[in-house]
NUPA-621877 format. One record per atom (N, C-alpha, C): residue in one letter; y, z, x. Coordinates in steps of 0.1 Angstrom, whole numbers, plus 5000, padded with zeros to 4 digits. Atoms other than C-alpha are relative to their C-alpha. Layout:
% NUPA-621877
  type     v     w     u
     A     Y     Z     X
...
% end
This chain:
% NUPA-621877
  type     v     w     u
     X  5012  4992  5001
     X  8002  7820  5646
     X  5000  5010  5011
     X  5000  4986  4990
     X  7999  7856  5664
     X  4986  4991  5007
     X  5011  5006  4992
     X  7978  7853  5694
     X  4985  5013  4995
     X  5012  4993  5003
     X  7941  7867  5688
     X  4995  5012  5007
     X  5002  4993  4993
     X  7926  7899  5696
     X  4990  4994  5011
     X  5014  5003  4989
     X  7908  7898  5729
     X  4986  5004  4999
     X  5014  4996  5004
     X  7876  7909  5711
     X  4998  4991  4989
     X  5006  5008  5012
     X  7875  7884  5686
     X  4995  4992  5004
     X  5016  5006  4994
     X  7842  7866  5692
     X  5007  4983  4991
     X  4998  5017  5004
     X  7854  7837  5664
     X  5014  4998  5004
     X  4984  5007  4995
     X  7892  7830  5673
     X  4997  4999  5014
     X  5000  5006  4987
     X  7886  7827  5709
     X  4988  4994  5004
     X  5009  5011  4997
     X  7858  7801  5705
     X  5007  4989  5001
     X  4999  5017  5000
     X  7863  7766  5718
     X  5009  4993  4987
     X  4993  5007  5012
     X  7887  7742  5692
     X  4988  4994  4994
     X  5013  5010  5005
     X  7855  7721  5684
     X  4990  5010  4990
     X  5007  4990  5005
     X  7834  7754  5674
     X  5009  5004  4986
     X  4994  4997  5009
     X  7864  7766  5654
     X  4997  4990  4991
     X  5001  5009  5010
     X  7865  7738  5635
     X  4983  4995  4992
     X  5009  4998  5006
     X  7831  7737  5630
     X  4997  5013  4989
     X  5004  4988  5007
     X  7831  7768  5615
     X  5012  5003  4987
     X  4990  5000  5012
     X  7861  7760  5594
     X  4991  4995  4990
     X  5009  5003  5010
     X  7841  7737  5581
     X  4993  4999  4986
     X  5012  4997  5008
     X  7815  7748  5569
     X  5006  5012  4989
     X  4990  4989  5013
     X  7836  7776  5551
     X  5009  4995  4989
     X  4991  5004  5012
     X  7857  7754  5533
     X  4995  4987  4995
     X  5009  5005  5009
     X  7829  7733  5522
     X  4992  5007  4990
     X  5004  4990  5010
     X  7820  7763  5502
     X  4989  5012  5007
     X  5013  4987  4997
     X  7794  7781  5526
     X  5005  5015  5000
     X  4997  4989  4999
     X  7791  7813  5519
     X  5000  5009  5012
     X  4999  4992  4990
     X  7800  7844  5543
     X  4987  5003  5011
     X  5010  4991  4995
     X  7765  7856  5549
     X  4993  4994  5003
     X  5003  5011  4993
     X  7751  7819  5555
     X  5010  4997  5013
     X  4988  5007  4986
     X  7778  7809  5579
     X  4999  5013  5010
     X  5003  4989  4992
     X  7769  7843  5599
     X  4989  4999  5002
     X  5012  5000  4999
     X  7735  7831  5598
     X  5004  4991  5011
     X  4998  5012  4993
     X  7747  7797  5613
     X  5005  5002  5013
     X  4999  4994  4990
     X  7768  7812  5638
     X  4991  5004  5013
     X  5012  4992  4990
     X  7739  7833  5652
     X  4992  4988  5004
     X  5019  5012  4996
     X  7712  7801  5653
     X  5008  4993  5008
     X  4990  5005  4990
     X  7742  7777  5666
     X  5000  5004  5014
     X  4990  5002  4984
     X  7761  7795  5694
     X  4994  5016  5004
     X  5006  4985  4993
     X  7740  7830  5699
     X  5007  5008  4996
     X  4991  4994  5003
     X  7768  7847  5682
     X  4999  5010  4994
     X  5000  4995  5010
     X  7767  7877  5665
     X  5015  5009  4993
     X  4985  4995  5010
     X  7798  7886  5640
     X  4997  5002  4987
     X  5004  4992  5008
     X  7804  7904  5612
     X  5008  4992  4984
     X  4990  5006  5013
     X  7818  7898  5575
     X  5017  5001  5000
     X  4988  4996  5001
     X  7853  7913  5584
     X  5004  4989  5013
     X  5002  5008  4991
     X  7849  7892  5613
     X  5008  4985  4996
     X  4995  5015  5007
     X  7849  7858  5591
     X  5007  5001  4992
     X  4989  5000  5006
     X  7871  7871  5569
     X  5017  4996  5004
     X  4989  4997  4989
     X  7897  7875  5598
     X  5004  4983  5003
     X  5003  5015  4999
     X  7886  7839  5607
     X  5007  4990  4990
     X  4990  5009  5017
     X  7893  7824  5568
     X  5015  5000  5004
     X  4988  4994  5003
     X  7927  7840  5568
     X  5012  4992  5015
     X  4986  5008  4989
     X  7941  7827  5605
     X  4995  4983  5001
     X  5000  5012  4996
     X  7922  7797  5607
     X  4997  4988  4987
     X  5001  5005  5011
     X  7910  7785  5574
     X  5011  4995  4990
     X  4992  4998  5006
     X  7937  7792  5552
     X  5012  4990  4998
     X  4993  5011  5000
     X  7963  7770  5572
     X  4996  4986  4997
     X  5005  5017  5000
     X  7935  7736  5575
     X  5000  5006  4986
     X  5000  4999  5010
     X  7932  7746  5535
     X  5014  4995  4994
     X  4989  5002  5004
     X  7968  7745  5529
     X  5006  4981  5007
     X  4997  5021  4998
     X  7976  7708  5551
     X  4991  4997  4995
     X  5008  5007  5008
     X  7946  7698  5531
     X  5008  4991  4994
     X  4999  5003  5016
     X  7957  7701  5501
     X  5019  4996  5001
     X  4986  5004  4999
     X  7997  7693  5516
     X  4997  4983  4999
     X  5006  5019  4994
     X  7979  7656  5527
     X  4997  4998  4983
     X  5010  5010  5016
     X  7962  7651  5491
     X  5017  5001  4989
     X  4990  4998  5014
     X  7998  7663  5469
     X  5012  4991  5008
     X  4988  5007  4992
     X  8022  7641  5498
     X  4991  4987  4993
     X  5000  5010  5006
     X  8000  7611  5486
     X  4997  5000  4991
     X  4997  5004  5014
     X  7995  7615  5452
     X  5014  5000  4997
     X  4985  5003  5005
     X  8031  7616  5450
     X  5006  4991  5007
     X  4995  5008  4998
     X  8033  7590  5471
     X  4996  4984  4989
     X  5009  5004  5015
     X  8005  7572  5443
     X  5011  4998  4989
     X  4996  5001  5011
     X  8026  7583  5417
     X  5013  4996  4999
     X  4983  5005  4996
     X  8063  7574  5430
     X  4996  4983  4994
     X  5007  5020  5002
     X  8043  7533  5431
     X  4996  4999  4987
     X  5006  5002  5015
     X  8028  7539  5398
     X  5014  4999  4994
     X  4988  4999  5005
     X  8064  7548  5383
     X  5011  4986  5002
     X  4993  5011  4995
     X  8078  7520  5399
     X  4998  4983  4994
     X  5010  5011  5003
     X  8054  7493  5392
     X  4990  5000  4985
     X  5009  4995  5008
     X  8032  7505  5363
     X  4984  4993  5002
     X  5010  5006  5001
     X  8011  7473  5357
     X  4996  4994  5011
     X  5002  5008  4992
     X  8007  7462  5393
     X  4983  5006  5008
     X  5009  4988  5000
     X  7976  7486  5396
     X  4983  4993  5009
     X  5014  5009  5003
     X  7942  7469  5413
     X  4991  5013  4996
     X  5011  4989  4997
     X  7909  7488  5407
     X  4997  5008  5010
     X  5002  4990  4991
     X  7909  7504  5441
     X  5011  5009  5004
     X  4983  4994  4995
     X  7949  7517  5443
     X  4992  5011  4984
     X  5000  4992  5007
     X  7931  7536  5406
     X  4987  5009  5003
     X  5012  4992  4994
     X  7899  7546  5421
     X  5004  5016  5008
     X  4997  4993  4988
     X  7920  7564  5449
     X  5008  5009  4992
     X  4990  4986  5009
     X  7942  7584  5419
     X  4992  5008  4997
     X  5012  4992  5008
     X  7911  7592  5400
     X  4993  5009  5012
     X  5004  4986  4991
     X  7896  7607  5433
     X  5011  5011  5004
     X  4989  4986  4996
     X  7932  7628  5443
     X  5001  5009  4988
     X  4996  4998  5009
     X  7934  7636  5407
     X  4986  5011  4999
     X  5016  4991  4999
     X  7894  7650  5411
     X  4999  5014  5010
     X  5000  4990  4986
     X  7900  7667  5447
     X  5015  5013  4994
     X  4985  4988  5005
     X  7935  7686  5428
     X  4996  5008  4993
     X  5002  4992  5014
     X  7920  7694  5397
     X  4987  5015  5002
     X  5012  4982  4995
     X  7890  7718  5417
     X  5006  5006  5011
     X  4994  4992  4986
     X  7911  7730  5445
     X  5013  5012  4991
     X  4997  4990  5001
     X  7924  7767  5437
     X  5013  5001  5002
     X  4990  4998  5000
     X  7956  7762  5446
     X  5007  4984  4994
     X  4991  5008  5007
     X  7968  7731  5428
     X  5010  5003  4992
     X  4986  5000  5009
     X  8000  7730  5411
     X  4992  4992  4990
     X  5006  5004  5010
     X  7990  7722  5373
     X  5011  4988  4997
     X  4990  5010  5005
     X  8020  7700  5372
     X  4996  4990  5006
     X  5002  5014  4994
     X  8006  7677  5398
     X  4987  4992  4995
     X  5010  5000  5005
     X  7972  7677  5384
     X  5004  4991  4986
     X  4996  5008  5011
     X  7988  7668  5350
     X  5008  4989  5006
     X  4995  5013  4996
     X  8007  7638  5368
     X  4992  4989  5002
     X  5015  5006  5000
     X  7977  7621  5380
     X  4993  4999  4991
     X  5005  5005  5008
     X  7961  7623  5350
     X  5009  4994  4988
     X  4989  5011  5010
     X  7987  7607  5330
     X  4999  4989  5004
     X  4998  5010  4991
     X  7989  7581  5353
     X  4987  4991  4997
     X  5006  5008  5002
     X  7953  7571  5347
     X  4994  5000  4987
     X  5003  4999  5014
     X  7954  7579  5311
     X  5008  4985  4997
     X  4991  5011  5004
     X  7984  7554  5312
     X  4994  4985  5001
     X  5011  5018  4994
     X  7960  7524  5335
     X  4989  5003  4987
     X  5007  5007  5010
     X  7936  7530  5307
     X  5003  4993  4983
     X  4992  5003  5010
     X  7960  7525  5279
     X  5003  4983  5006
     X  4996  5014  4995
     X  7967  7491  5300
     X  4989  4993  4999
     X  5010  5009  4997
     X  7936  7480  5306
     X  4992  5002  4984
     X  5003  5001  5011
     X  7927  7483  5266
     X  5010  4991  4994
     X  4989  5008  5005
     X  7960  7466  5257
     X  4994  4985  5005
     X  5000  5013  4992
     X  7952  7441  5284
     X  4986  4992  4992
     X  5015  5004  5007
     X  7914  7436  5264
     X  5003  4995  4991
     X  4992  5005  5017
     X  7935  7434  5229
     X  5004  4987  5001
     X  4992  5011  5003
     X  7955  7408  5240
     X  4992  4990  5003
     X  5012  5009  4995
     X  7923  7389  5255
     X  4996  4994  4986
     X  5008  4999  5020
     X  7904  7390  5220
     X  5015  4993  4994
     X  4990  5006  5017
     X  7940  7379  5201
     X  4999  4985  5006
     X  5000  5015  4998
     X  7945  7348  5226
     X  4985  4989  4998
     X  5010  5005  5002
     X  7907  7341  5221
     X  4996  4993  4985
     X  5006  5001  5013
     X  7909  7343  5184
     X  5013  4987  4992
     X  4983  5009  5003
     X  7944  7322  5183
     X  4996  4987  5006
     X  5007  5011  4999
     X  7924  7293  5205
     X  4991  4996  4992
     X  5011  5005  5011
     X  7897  7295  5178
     X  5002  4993  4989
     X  4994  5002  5014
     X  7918  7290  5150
     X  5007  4987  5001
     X  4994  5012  4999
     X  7938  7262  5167
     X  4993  4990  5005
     X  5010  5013  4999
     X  7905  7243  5174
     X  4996  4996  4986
     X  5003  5006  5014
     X  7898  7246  5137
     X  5011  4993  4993
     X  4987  5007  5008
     X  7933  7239  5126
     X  4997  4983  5002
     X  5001  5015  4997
     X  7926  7206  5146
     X  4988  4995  4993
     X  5014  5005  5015
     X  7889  7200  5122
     X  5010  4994  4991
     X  5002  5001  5017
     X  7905  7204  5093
     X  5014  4987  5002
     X  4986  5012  4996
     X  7942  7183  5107
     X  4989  4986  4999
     X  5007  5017  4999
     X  7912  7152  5114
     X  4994  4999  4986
     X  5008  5001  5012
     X  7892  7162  5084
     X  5012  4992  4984
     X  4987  5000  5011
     X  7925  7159  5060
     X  5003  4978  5003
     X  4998  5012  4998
     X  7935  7129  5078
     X  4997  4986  5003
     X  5012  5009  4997
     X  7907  7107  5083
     X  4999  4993  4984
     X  4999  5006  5014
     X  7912  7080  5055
     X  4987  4995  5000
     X  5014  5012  5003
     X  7876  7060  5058
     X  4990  5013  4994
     X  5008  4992  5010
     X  7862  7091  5039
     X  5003  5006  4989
     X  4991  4998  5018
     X  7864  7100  4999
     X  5008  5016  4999
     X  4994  4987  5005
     X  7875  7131  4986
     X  4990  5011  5004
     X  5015  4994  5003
     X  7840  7145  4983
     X  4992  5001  5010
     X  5012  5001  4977
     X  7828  7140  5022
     X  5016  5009  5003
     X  4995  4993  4996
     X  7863  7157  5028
     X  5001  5016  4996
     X  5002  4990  5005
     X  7858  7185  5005
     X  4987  5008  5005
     X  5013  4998  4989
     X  7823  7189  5023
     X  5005  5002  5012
     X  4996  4996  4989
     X  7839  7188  5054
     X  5010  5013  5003
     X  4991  4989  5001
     X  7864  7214  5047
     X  4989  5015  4998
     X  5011  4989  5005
     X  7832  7238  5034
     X  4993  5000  5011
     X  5011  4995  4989
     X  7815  7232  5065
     X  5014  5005  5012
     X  4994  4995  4987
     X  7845  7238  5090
     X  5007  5020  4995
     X  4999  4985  5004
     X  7855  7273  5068
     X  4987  5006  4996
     X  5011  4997  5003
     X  7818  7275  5067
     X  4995  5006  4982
     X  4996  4990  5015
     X  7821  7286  5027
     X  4985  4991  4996
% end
């Protein structure tokens, strides 16, 4: 980073102030608010070309390791996903779904990483509907093999006629 002019009112503030005033700029405040803030804050007065100057040397970089931190672990995310698929809890997909959120509005995202992330929890929900399917089949496969067992005693139970078993059979297929 070039060193700053000696008249620049924001670059040679305090590290703490800078950063406050990154801040607030790359939480979305606009120019002519954050010039308001400035002034009430630290007695300051600067101009629009001012904070533009500001964005460009000091913004720009915390913008860019932002968004370096959020695409180094989604791809550290998505390396483990690839790896593992189903080993997934609710909080390892919470934390995709937010990188995948924080990518998808940030202006400089790569659309490839954006599309990675959401594959990934298109894929956990493809799992966790499979994983519901197979709930419901073993649910409906214990049902059937508690009736199998009715009808197995109903069949085989000699101290009743034909006619108490044919009743029994109507009441366990409910007919």
């Amino acid at each position: 980073m070039k060193k700053p002019r000696s008249d620049s009112k924001l670059l040679n503030l305090p590290e703490e102030k800078q950063a406050q005033i990154a801040e607030w700029l790359l939480s979305g405040l606009p120019y002519h608010k954050a010039k308001e803030l400035i002034e009430k804050e630290w007695a300051i007065e600067t101009s629009f070309s001012a904070l533009s100057a500001f964005w460009t040397d000091v913004c720009t970089p915390a913008l860019l390791a932002r968004r370096q931190q959020a695409v180094t672990t989604a791809d550290s995310v998505a390396a483990d996903a690839k790896k593992m698929p189903g080993n997934f809890d609710a909080a390892t997909i919470d934390a995709i779904r937010q990188k995948a959120f924080e990518l998808s509005v940030s202006p400089q995202s790569a659309p490839g990483d954006v599309k990675s992330l959401f594959t990934l929890l298109l894929k956990s929900r493809d799992q966790e509907l499979k994983s519901k399917d197979i709930e419901i089949k073993i649910r409906r496969l214990e049902l059937a093999e508690q009736q199998l067992d009715k009808i197995k005693s109903a069949l085989t139970d000699g101290s009743v006629s034909m006619t108490q078993r044919e009743a029994r059979m109507k009441e366990i297929f409910g007919l």
